[in-house]
C-alpha positions in Angstrom: -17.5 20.1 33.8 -18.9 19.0 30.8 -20.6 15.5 30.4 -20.9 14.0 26.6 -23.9 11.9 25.6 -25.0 8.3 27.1 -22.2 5.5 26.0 -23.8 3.1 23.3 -25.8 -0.1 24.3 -24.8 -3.1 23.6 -26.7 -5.4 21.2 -29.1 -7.6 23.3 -28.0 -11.0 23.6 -24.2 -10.6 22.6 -21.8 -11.6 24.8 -17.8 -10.9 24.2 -15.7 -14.0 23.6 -12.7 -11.8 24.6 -11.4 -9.3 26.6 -9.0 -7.2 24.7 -6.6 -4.6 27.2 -5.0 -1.8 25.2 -1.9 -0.1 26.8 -0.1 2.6 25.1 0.5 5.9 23.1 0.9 7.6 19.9 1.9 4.4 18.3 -0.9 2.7 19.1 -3.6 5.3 19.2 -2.4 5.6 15.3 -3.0 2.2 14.7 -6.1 1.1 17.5 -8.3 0.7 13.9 -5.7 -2.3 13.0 -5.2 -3.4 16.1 -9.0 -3.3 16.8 -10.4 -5.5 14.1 -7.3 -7.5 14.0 -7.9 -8.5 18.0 -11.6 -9.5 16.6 -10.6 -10.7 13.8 -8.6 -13.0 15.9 -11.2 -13.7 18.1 -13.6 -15.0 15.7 -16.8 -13.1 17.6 -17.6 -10.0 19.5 -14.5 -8.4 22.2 -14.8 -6.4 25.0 -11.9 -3.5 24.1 -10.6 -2.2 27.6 -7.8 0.9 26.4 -5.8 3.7 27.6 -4.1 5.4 24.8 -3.6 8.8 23.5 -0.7 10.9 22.0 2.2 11.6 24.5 0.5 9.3 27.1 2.8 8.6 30.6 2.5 5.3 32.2 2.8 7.2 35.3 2.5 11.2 34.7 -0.2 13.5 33.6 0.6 14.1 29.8 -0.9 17.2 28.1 -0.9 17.3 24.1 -2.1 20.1 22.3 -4.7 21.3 25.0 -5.5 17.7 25.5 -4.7 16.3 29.0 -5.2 12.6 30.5 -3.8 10.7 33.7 -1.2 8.4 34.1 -2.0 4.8 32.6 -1.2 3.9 36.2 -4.3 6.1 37.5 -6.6 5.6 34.6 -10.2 4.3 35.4 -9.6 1.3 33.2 -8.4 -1.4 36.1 -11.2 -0.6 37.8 -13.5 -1.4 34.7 -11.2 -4.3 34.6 -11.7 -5.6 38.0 -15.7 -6.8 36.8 -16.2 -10.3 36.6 -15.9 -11.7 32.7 -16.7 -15.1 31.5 -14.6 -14.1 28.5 -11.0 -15.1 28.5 -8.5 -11.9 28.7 -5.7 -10.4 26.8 -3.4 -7.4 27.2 -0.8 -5.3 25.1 1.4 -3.0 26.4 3.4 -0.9 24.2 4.9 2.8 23.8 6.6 1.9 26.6 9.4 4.7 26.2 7.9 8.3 25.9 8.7 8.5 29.9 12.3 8.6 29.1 11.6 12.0 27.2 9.4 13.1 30.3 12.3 12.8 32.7 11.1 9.5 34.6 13.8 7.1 35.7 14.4 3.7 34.3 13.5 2.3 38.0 10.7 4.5 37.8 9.2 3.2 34.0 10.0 -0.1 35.3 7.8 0.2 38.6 4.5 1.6 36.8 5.1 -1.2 34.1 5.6 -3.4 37.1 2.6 -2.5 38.6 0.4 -2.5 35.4 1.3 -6.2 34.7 0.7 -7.4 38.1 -3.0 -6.0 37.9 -2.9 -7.8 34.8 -2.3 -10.6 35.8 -4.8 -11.0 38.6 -7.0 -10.5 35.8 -5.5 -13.8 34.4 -4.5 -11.8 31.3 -2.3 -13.5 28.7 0.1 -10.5 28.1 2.7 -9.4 25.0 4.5 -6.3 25.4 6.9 -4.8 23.1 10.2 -3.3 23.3 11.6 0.1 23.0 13.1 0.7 19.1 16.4 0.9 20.4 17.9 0.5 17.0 16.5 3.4 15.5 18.1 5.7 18.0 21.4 4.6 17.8 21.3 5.4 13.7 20.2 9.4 14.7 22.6 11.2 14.4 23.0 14.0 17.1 21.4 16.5 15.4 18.0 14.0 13.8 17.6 13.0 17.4 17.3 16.8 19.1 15.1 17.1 15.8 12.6 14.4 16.6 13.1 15.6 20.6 11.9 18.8 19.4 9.0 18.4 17.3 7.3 15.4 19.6 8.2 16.3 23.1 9.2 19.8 23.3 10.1 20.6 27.0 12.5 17.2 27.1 16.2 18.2 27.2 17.2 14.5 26.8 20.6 14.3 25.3 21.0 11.6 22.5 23.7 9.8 24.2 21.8 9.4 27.5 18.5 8.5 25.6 20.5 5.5 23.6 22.1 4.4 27.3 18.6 4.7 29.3 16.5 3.2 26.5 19.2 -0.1 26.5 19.0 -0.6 29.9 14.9 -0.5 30.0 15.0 -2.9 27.3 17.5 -5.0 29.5 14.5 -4.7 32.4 11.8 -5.4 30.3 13.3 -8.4 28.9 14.1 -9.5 32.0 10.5 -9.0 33.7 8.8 -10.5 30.6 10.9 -13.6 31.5 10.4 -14.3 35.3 6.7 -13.5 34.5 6.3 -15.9 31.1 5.7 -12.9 29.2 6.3 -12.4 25.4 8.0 -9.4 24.7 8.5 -8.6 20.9 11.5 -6.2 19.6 10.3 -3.9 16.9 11.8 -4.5 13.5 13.8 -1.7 12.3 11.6 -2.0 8.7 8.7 -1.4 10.7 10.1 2.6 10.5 10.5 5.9 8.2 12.8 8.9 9.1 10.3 8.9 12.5 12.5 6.5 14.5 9.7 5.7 17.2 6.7 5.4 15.4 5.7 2.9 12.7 5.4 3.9 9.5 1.5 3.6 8.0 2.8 1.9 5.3 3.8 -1.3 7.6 1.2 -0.5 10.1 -0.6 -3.6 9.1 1.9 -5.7 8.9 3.6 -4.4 12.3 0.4 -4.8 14.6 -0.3 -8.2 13.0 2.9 -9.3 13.8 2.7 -8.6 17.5 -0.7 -9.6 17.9 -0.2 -13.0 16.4 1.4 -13.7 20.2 -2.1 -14.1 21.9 -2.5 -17.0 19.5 -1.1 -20.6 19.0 2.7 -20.2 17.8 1.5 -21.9 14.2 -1.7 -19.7 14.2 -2.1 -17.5 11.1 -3.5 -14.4 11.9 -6.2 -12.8 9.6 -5.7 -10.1 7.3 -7.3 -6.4 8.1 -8.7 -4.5 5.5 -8.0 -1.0 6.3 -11.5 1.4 6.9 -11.3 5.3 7.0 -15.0 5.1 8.4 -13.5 2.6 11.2 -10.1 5.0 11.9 -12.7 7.9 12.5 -15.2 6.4 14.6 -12.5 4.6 16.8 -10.3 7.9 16.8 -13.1 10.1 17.5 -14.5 8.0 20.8 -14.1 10.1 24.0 -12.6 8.6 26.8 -13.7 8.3 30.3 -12.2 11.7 31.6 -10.0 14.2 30.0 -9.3 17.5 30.0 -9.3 20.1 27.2 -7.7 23.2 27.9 -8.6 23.1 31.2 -12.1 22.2 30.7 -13.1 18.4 32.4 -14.9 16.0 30.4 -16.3 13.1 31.7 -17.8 9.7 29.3 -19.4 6.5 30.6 -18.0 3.8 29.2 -18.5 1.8 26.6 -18.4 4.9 24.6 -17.8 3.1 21.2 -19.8 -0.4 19.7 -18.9 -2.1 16.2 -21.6 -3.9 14.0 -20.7 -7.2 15.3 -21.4 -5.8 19.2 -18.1 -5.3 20.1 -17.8 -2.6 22.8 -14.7 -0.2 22.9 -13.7 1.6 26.1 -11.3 4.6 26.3 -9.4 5.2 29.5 
């Protein structure tokens, strides 16, 4: 087992005025540099960045990318990081909802670990947005871009494009549903927002994409700062180890906060 260097300190005397939860996959692991400074931005001061992430990540499976293995979002260490006492108010996003469709889970299945991600949630008194599967996209692939994209991002699925369109609807269907009875904002992504990729946003509109599901944790009329885009921040925040991994067989365990920002923010990767 190999164990990385001591996580980073935080500043003396900074406190977080928010706690920001990260939920998701490739989408959002492209974009956690926007989505980073724009929760601070946001903020106005110093956040407390909770997130499990990663490319191919399960809400409920072990995914393994390119040597590169983590546990289920379900499983992660991050709710029990998040069951410490915070005087800082919380917020959540949960998003890449679908790559369990491609793994073979059920819709009842997605739905439960969803299910049982928001309610930890919300005992932490989390104001939540989540965000829709991209259902429109799929139904404009034809049957031969969709085993295409099947092919190059998840290999070993054998998902059929007519079954992926029908399960897809009806976890949108759930989702909507669940986001109501539990006064939940759930955003449907805008078919702009994407390239030829039909499920991930294009960098392009990454900006303007995260900004405008993020704008949700704020006052309906609340204008939401504008990110400047950093290399030196993408590389720092995509180069942050999480808590425990594996790489090609190989476990690697981080204390957490692994990652700080000038302002004292702390990031934590789960």
């Amino acid at each position: 087992m190999v164990n990385a260097k001591r996580p980073t300190k935080k500043i003396a005397g900074v406190s977080p005025v928010r706690r920001v939860v990260l939920l998701g996959a490739s989408n959002l692991t492209r974009g956690i540099s926007t989505v980073v400074e724009t929760a601070r931005l946001q903020a106005g001061g110093p956040i407390e960045v909770l997130a499990a992430l990663g490319h191919g990540r399960s809400y409920g499976l072990e995914s393994s990318v390119l040597g590169r293995a983590l546990p289920g979002i379900c499983g992660c260490g991050l709710w029990e990081a998040l069951k410490k006492e915070s005087a800082a108010p919380t917020v959540a996003l949960v998003t890449d909802i679908g790559n369990d469709l491609l793994y073979g889970a059920s819709v009842d299945q997605i739905v439960d670990w969803v299910r049982r991600c928001l309610d930890r949630l919300g005992q932490a008194d989390a104001q939540v947005v989540i965000t829709l599967l991209p259902v429109a996209n799929l139904d404009a692939l034809s049957p031969v871009a969709f085993r295409l994209m099947r092919t190059m991002l998840f290999p070993a699925s054998r998902l059929a494009p007519e079954d992926a369109r029908r399960q897809a609807a009806q976890l949108n269907k759930r989702l909507i549903r669940m986001a109501r009875q539990r006064g939940i904002i759930a955003i449907e992504p805008q078919r702009d927002w994407y390239g030829l990729d039909p499920i991930h946003v294009k960098f392009s509109c990454s900006t303007r994409a995260w900004t405008h599901i993020l704008t949700s944790w704020e006052r309906p009329n609340e204008i939401c700062p504008s990110v400047t885009r950093s290399m030196r921040r993408w590389l720092y925040l995509r180069l942050l180890a999480p808590e425990y991994r594996r790489l090609f067989g190989i476990q690697q365990r981080r204390a957490q906060p692994s990652g700080r920002l000038s302002d004292g923010s702390t990031v934590s990767l789960f």
